[in-house]
Residue frames as a rotation matrix with the C-alpha (Angstrom) as fourth column:
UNK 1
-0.261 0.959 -0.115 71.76
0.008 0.121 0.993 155.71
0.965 0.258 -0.039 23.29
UNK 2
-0.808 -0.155 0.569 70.40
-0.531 -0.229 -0.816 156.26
0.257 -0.961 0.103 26.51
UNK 3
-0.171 0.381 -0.909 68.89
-0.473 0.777 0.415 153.87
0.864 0.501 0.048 28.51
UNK 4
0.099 0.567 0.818 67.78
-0.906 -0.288 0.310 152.65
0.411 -0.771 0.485 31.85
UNK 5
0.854 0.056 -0.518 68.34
-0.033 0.998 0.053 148.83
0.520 -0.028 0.854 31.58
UNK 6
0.212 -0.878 0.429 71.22
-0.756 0.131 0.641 147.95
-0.619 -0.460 -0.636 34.04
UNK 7
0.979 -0.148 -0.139 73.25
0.035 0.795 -0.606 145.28
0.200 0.588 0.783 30.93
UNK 8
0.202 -0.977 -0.066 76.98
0.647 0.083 0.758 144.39
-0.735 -0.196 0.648 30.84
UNK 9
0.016 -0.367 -0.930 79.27
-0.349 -0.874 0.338 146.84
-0.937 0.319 -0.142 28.98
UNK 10
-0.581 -0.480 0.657 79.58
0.263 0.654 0.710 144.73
-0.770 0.585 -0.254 26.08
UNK 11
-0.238 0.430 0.871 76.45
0.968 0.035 0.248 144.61
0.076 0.902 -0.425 24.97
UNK 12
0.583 0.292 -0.758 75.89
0.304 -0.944 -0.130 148.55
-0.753 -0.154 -0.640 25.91
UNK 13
-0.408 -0.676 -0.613 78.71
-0.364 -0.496 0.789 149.13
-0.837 0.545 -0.044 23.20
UNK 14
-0.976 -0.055 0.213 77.20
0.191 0.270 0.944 146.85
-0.109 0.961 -0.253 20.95
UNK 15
0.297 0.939 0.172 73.65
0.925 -0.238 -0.297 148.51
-0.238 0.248 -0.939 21.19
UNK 16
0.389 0.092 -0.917 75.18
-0.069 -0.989 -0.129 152.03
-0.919 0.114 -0.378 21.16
UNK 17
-0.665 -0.723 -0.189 76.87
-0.132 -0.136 0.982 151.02
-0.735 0.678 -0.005 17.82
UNK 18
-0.346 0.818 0.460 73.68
0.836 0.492 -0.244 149.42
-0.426 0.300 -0.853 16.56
UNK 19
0.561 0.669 -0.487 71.88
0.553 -0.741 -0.381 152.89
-0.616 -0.055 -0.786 17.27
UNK 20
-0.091 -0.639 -0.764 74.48
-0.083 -0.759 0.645 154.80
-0.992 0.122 0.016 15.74
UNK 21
-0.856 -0.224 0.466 74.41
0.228 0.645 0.729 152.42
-0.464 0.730 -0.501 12.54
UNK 22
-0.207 0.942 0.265 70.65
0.971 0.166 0.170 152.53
0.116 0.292 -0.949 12.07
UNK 23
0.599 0.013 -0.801 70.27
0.055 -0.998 0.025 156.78
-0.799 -0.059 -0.599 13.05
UNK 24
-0.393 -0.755 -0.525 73.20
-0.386 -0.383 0.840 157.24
-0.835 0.532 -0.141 10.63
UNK 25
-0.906 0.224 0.360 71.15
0.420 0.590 0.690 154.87
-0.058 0.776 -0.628 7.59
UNK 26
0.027 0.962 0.272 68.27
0.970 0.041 -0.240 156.39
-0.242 0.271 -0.932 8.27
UNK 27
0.274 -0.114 -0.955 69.58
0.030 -0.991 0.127 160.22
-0.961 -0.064 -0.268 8.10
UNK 28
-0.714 -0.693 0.099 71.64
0.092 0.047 0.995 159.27
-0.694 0.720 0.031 5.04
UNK 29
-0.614 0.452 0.647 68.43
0.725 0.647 0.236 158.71
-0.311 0.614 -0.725 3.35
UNK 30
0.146 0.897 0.417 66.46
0.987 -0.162 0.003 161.47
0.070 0.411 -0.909 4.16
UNK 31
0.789 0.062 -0.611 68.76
0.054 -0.998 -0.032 163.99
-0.612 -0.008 -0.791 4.13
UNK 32
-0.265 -0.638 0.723 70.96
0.890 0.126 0.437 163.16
-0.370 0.760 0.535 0.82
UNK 33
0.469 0.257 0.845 69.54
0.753 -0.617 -0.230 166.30
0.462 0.744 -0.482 -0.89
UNK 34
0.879 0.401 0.258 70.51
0.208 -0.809 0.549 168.25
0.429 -0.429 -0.795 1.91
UNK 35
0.215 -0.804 0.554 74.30
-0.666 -0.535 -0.519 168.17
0.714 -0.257 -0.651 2.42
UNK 36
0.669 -0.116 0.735 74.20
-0.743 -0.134 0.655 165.66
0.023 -0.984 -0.176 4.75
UNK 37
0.347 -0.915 0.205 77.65
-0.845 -0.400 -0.355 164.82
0.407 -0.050 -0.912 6.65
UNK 38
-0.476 -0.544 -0.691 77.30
0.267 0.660 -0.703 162.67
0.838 -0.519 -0.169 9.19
UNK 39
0.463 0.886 -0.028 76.50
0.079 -0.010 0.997 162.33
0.883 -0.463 -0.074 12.93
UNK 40
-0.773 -0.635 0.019 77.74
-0.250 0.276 -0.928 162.82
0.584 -0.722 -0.372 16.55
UNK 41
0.352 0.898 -0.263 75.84
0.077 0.253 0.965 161.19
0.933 -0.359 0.019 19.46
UNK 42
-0.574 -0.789 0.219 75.95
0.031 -0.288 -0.957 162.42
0.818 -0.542 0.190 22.55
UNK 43
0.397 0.868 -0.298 74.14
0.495 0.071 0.866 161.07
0.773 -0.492 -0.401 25.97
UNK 44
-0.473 -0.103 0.875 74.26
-0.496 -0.790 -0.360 164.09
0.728 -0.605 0.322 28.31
UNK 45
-0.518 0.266 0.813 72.73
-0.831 -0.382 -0.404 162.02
0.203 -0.885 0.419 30.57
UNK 46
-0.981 -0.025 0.191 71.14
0.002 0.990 0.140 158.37
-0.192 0.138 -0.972 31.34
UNK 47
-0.192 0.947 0.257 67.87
0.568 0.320 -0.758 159.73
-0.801 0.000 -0.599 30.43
UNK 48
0.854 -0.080 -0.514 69.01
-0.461 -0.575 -0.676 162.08
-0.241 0.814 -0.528 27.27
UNK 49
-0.064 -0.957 0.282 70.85
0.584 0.194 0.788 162.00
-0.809 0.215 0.547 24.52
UNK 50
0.454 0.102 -0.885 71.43
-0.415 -0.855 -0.311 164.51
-0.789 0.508 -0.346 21.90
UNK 51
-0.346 -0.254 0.903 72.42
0.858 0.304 0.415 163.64
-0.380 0.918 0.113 18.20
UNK 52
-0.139 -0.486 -0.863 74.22
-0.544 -0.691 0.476 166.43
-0.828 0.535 -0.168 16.24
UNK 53
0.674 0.131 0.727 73.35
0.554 0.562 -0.614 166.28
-0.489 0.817 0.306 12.57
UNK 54
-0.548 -0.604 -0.578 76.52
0.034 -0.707 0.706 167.37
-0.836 0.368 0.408 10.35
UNK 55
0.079 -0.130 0.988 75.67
0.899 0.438 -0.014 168.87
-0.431 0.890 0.151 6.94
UNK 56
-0.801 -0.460 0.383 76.48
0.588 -0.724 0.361 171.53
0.111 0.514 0.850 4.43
UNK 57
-0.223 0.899 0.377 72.41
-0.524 -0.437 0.731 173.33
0.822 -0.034 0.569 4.54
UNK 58
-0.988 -0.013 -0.156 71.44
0.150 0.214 -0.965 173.70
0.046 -0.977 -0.209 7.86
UNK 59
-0.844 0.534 -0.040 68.30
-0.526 -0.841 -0.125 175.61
-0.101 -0.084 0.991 6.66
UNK 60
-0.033 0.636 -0.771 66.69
-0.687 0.546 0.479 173.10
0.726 0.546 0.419 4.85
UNK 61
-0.421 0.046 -0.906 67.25
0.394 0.909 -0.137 170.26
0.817 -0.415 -0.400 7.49
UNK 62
-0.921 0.260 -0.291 65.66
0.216 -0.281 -0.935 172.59
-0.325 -0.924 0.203 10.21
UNK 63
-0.560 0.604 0.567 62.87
0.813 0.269 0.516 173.86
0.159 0.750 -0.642 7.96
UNK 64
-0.329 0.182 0.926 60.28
-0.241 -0.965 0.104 176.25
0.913 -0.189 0.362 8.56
UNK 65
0.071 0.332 0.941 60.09
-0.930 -0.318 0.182 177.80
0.360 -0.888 0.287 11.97
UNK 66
-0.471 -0.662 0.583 61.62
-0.876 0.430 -0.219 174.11
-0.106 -0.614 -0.782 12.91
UNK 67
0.583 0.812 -0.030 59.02
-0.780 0.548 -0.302 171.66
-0.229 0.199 0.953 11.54
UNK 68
0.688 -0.106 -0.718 61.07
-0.206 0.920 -0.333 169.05
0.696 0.377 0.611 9.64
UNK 69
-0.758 -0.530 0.380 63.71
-0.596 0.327 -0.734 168.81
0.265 -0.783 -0.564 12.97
UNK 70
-0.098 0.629 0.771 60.77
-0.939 0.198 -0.281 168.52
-0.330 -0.752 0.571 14.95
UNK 71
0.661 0.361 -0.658 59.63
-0.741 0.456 -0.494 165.58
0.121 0.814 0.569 12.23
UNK 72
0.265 -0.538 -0.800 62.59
-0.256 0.761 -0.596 163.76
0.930 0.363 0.064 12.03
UNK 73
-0.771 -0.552 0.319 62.96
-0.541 0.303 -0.784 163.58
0.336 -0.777 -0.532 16.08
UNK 74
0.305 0.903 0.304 59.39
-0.880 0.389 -0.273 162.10
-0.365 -0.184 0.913 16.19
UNK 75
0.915 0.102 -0.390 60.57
-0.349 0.685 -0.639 159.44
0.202 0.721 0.662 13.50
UNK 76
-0.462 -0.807 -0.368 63.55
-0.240 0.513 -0.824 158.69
0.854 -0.292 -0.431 15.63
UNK 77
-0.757 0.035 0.652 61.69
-0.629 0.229 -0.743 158.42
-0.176 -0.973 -0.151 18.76
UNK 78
0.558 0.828 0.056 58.81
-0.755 0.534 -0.380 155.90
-0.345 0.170 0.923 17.05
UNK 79
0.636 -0.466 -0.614 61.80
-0.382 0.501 -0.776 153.93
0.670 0.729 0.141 15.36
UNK 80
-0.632 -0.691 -0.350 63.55
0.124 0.356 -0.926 153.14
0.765 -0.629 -0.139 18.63
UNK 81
0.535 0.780 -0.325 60.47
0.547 -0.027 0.837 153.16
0.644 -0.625 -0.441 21.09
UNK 82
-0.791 -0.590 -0.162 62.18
0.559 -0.589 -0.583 156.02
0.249 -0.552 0.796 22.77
UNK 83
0.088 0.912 -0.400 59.99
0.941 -0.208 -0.267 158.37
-0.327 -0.353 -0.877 25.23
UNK 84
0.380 -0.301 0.875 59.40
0.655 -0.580 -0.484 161.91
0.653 0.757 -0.023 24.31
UNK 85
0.771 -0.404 0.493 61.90
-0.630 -0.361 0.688 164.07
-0.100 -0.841 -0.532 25.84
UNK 86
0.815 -0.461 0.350 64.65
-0.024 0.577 0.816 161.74
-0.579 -0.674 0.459 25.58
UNK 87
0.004 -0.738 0.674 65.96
0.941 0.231 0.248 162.25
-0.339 0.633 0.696 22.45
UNK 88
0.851 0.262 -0.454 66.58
0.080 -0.921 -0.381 165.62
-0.518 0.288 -0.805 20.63
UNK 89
0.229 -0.517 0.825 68.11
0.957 0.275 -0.094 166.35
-0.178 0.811 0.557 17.40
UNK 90
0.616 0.051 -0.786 70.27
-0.054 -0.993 -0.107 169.68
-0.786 0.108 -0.609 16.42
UNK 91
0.823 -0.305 0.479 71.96
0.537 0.146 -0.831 170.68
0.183 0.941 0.284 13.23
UNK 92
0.315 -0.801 -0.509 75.75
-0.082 -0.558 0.826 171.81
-0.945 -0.218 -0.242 13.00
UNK 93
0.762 -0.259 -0.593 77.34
-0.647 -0.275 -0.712 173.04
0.021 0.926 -0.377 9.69
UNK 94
0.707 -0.703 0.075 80.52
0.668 0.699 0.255 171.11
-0.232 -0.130 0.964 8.43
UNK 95
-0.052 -0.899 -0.435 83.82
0.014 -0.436 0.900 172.93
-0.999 0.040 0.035 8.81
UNK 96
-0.312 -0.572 -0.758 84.89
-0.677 -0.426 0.600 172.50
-0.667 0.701 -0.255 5.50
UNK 97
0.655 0.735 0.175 82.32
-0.478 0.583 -0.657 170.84
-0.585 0.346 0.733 2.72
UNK 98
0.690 -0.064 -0.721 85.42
-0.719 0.047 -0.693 169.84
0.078 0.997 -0.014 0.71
UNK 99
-0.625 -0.764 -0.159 87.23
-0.561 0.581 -0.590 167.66
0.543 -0.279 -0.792 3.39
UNK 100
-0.328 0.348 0.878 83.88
-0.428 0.774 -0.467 165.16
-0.842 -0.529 -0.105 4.23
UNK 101
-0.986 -0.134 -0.100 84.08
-0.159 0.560 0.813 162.58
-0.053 0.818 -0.573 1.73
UNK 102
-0.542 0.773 0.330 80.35
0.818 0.576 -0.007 161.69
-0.195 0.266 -0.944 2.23
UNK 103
0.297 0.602 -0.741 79.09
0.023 -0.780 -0.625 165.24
-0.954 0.169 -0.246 1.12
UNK 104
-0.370 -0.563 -0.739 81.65
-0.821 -0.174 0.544 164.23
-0.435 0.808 -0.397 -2.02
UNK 105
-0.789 0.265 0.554 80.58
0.512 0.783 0.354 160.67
-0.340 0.563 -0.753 -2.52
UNK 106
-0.223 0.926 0.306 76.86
0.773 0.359 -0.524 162.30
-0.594 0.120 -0.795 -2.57
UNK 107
0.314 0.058 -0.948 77.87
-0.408 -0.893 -0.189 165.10
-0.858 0.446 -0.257 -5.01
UNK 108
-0.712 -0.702 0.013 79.61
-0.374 0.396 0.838 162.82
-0.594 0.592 -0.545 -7.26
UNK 109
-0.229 0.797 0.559 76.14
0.647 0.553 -0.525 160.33
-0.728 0.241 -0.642 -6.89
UNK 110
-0.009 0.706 -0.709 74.03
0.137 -0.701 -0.700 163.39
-0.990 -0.104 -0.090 -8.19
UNK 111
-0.249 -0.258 -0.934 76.41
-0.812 -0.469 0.346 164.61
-0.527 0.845 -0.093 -11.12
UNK 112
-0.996 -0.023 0.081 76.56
0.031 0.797 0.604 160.60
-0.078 0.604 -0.793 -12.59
UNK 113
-0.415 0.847 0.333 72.73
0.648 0.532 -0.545 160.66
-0.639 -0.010 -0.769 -12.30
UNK 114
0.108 0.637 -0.763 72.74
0.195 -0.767 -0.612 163.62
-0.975 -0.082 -0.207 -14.12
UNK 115
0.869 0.016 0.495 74.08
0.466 0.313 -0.828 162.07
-0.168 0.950 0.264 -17.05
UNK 116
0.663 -0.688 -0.295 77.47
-0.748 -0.624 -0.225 163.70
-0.030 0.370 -0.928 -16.75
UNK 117
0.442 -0.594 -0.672 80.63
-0.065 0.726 -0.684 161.62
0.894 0.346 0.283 -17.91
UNK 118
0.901 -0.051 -0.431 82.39
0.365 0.626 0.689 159.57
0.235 -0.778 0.583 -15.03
UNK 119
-0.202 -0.978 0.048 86.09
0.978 -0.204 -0.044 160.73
0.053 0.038 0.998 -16.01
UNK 120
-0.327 0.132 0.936 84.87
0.065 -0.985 0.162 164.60
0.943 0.114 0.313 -16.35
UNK 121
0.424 0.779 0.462 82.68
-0.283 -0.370 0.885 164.24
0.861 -0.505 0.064 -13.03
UNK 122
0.790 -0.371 -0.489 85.30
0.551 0.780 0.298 162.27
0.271 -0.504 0.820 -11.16
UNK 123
0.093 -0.884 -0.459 87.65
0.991 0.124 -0.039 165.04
0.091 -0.451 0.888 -11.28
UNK 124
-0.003 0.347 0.938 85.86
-0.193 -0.920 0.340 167.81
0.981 -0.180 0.070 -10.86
UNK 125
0.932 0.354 -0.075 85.43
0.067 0.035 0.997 166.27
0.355 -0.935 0.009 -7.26
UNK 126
0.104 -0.944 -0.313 89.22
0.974 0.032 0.225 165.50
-0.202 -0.329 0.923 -6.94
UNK 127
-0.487 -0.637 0.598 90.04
0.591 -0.744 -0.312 169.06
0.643 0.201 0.738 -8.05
UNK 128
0.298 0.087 0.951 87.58
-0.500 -0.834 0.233 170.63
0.813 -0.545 -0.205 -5.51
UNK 129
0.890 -0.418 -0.182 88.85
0.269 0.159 0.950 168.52
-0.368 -0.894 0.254 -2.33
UNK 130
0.431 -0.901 0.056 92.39
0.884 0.409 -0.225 169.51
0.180 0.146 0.973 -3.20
UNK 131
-0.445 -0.082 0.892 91.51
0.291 -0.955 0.057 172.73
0.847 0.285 0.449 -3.54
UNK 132
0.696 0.569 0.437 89.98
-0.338 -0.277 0.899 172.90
0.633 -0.774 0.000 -0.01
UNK 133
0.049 -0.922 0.385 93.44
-0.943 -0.169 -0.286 171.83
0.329 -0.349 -0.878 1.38
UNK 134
0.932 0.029 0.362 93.22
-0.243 0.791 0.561 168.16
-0.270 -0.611 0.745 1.77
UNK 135
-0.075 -0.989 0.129 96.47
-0.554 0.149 0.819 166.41
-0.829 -0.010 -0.559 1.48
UNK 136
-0.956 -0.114 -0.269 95.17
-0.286 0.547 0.787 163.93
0.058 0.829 -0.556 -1.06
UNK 137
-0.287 0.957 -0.030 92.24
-0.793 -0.255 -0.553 162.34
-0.537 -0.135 0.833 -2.60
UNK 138
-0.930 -0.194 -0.312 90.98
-0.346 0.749 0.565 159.11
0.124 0.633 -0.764 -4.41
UNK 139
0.167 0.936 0.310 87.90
-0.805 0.311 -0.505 157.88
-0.569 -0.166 0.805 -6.15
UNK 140
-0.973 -0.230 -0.009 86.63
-0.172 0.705 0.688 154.87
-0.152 0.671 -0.725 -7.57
UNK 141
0.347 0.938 -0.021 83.70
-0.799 0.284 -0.530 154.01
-0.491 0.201 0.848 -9.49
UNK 142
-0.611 -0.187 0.770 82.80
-0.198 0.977 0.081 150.52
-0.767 -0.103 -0.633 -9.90
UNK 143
0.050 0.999 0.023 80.11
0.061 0.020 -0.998 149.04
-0.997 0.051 -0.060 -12.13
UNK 144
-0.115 -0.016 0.993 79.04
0.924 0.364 0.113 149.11
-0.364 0.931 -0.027 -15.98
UNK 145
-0.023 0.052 -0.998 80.26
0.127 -0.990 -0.055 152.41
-0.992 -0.128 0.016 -16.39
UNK 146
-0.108 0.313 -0.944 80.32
-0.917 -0.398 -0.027 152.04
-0.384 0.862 0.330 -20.49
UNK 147
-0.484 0.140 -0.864 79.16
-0.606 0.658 0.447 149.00
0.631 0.740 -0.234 -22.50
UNK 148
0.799 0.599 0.051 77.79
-0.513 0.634 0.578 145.86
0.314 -0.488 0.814 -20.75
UNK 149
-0.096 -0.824 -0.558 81.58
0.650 0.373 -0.662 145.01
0.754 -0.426 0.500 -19.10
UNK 150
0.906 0.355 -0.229 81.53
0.347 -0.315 0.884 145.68
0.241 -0.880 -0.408 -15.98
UNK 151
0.615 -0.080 -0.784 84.51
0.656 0.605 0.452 147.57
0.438 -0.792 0.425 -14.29
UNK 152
0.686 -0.144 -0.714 86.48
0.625 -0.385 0.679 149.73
-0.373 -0.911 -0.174 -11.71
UNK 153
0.374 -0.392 0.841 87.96
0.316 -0.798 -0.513 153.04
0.872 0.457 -0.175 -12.74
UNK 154
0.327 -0.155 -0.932 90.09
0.912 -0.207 0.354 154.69
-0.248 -0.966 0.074 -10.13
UNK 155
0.363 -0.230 0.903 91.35
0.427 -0.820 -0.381 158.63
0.828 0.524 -0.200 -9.95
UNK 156
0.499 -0.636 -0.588 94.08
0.866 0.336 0.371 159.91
-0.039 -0.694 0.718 -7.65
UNK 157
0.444 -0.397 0.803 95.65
0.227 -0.817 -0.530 163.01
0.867 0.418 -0.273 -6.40
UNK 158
0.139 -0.535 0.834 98.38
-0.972 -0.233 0.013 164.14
0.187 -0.812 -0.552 -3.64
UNK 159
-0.550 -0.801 -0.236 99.48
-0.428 0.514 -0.744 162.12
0.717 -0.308 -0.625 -1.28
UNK 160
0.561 0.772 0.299 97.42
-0.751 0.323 0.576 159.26
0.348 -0.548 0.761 0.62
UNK 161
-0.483 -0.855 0.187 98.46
-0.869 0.443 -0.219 156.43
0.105 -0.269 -0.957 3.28
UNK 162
-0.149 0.487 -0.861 97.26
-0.606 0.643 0.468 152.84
0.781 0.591 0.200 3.06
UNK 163
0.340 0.117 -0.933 98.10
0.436 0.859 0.267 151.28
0.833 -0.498 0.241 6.51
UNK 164
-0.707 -0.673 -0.217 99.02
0.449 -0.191 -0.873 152.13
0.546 -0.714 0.437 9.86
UNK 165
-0.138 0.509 -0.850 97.34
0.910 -0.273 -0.312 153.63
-0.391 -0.816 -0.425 13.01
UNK 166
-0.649 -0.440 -0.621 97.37
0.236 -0.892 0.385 156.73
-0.724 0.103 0.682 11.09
UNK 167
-0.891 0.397 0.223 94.66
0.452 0.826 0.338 155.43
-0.050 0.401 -0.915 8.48
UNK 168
-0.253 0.764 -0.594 92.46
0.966 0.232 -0.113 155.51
0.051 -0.602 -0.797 11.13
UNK 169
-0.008 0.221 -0.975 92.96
0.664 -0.728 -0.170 159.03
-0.747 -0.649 -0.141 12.20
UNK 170
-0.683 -0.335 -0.649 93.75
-0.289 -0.693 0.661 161.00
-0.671 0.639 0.376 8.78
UNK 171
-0.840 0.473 -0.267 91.51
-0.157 0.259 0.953 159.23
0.519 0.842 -0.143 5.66
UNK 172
-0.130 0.987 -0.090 87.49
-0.095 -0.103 -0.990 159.62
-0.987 -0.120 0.108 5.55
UNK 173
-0.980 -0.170 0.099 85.97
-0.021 0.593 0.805 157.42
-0.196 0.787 -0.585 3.49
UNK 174
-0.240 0.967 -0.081 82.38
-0.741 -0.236 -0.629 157.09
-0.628 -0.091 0.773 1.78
UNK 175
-0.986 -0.128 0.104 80.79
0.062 0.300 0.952 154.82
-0.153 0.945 -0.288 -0.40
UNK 176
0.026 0.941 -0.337 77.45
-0.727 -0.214 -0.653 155.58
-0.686 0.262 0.678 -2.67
UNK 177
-0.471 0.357 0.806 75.14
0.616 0.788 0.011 152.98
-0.631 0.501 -0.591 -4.69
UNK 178
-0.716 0.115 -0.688 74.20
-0.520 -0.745 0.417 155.09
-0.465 0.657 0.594 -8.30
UNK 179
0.246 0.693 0.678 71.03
0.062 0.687 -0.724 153.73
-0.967 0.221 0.126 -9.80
UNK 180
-0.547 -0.122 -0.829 72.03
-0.614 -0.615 0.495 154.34
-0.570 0.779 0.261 -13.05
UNK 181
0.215 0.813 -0.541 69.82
-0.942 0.027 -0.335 153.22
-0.258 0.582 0.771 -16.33
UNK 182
-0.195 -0.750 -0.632 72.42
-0.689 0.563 -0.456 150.25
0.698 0.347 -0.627 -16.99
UNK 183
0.388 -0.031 -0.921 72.75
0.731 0.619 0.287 149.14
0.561 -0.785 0.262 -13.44
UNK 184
0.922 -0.290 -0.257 74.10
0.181 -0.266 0.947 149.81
-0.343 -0.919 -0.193 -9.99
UNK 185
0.225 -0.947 -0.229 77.66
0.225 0.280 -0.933 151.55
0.948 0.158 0.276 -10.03
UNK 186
0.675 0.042 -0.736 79.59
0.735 0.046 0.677 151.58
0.062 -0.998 0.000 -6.66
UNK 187
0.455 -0.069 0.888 81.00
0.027 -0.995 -0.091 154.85
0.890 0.066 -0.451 -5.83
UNK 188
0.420 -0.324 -0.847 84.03
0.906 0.101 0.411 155.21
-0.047 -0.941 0.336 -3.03
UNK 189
0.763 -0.193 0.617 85.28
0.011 -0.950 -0.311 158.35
0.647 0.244 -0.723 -1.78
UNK 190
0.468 -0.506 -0.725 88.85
0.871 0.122 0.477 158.55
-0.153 -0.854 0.498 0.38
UNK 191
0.561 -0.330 0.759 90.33
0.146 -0.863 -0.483 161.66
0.815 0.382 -0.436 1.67
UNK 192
-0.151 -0.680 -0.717 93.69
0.988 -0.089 -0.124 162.15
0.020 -0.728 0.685 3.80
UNK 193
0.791 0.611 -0.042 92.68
0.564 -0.700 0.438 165.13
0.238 -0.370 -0.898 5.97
UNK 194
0.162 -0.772 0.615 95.37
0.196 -0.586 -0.786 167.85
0.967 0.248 0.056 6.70
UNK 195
-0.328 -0.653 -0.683 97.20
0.837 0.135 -0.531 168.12
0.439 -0.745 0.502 9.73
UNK 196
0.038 0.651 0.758 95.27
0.296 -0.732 0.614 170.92
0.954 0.201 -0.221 12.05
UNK 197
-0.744 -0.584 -0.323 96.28
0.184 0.286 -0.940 171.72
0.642 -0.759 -0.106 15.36
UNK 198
-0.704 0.595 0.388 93.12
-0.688 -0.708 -0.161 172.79
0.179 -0.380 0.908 16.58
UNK 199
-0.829 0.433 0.353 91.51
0.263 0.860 -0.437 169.85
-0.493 -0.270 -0.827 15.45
UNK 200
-0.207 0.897 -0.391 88.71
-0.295 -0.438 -0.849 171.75
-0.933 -0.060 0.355 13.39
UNK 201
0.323 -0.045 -0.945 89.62
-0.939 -0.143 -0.314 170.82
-0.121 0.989 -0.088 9.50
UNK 202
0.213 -0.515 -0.830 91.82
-0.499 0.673 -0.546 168.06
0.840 0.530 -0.114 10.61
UNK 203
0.632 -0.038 -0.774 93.13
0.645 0.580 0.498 165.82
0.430 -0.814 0.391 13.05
UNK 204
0.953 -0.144 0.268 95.42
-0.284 -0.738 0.612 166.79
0.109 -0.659 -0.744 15.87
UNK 205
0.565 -0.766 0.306 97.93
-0.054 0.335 0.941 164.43
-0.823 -0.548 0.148 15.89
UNK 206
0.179 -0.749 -0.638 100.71
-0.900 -0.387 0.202 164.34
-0.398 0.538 -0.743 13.51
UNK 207
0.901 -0.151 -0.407 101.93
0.001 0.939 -0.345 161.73
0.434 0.310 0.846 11.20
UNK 208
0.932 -0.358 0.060 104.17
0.169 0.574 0.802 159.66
-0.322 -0.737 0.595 12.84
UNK 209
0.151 -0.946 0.285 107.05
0.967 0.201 0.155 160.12
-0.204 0.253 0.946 10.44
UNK 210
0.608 0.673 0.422 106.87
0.616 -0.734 0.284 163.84
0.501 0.088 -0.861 10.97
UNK 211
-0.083 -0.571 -0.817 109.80
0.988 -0.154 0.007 165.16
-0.130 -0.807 0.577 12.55
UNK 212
0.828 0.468 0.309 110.04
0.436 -0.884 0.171 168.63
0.353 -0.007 -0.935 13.90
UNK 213
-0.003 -0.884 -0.467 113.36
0.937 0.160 -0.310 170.44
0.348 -0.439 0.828 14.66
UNK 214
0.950 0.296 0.101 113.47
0.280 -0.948 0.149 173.61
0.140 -0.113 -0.984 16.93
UNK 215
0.431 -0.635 0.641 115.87
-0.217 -0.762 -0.610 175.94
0.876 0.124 -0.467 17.22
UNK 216
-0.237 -0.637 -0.734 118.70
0.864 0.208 -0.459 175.76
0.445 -0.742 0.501 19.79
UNK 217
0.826 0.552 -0.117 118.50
0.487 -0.593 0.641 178.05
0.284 -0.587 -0.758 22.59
UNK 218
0.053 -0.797 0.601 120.66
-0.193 -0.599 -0.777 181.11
0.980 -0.075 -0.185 22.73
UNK 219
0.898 -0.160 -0.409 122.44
0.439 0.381 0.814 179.77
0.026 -0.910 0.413 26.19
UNK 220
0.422 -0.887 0.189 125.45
-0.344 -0.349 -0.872 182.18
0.839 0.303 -0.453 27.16
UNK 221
0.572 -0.300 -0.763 128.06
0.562 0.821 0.098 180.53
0.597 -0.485 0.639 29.05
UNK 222
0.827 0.015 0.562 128.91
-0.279 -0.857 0.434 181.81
0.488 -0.516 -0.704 32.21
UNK 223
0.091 -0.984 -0.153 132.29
0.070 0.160 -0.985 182.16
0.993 0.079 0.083 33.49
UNK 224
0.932 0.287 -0.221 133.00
0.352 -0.574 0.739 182.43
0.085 -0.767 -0.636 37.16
UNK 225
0.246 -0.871 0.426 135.90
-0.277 -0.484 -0.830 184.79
0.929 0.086 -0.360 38.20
């Protein structure tokens, strides 16, 4: 978030998380129809900052001839008393729509509201993230999914890790709230991303228990005479 105020670093991390938190809740909302991914924020500068919207339809979130951008950087810069000029908002497709769990959680939302079954709609998502090369996948819906008993249905596929520093860097998680006619069910999405050296689909670093073996090197041994 960019800012002018000379504060200690602390709370500068805990306002730029703030901002992130609240921009990211407030996109989620008004672009759920529209594919959307996520965010990066980036302050090019102590009087700018750019914020990269990810989602699957760029078209729609730009609009015509740029109106609803324009729109939604007004309604960030009134929502954070931000001057104009300081903030500015652009749209970037997502690499691959089948390896960001929150374009799945909010495809999943959609289908359950649409009155499809939970076990049929649950693994239609697991069978397209698998099929877009993640490594593994797991949902769970929570909630009074049949009768007036609440409770928690999971579905699983490939291979996923539960702990370690690795966690962090490989599994993208979502969770969605489903009004449904019953009640509220809670919707989690977790995908272990595929190993990418580029970094574009997937992380960069390797899992730790990864070993690589190269070839020996043709080394001819010299003799002297």
């Amino acid at each position: 978030m960019a800012t002018t105020l000379n504060i200690s670093k602390k709370r500068k991390f805990v306002a730029d998380g703030v901002f992130y938190s609240e921009v990211n809740e407030l996109l989620s909302r008004k672009l759920a129809e529209d594919g959307y991914a996520g965010l990066v924020v980036k302050v090019t500068s102590p009087s700018r900052t750019e914020i990269v919207i990810l989602a699957t339809r760029t078209q729609e979130i730009i609009g015509e001839k740029g109106q609803r951008i324009s729109e939604l950087t007004s309604l960030v810069q009134n929502r954070f008393n931000l001057q104009p000029g300081t903030v500015e908002l652009f749209v970037e497709r997502v690499a691959a729509r089948g390896l960001n769990a929150q374009t799945q959680a909010e495809s999943l939302k959609y289908k359950l509201l649409g009155g499809l079954a939970v076990r049929r709609a649950c693994y239609g998502v697991l069978r397209f993230v698998m099929e877009s090369g993640a490594k593994g996948a797991e949902v769970s819906v929570s909630g009074k999914v049949r009768g007036q008993r609440a409770k928690s249905q999971k579905f699983a596929d490939g291979y996923m890790i539960k702990s370690g520093q690795a966690r962090e860097v490989y599994i993208e998680t979502a969770v969605r709230h489903v009004m449904m006619r019953q009640g509220i069910l809670g919707v989690k999405v977790a995908i272990m991303l595929p190993h990418d050296p580029r970094g574009v689909v997937g992380p960069k670093t390797p899992l730790s228990d990864v070993i690589k073996i190269l070839e020996p090197k043709d080394v001819t041994e010299k003799r002297p005479f």
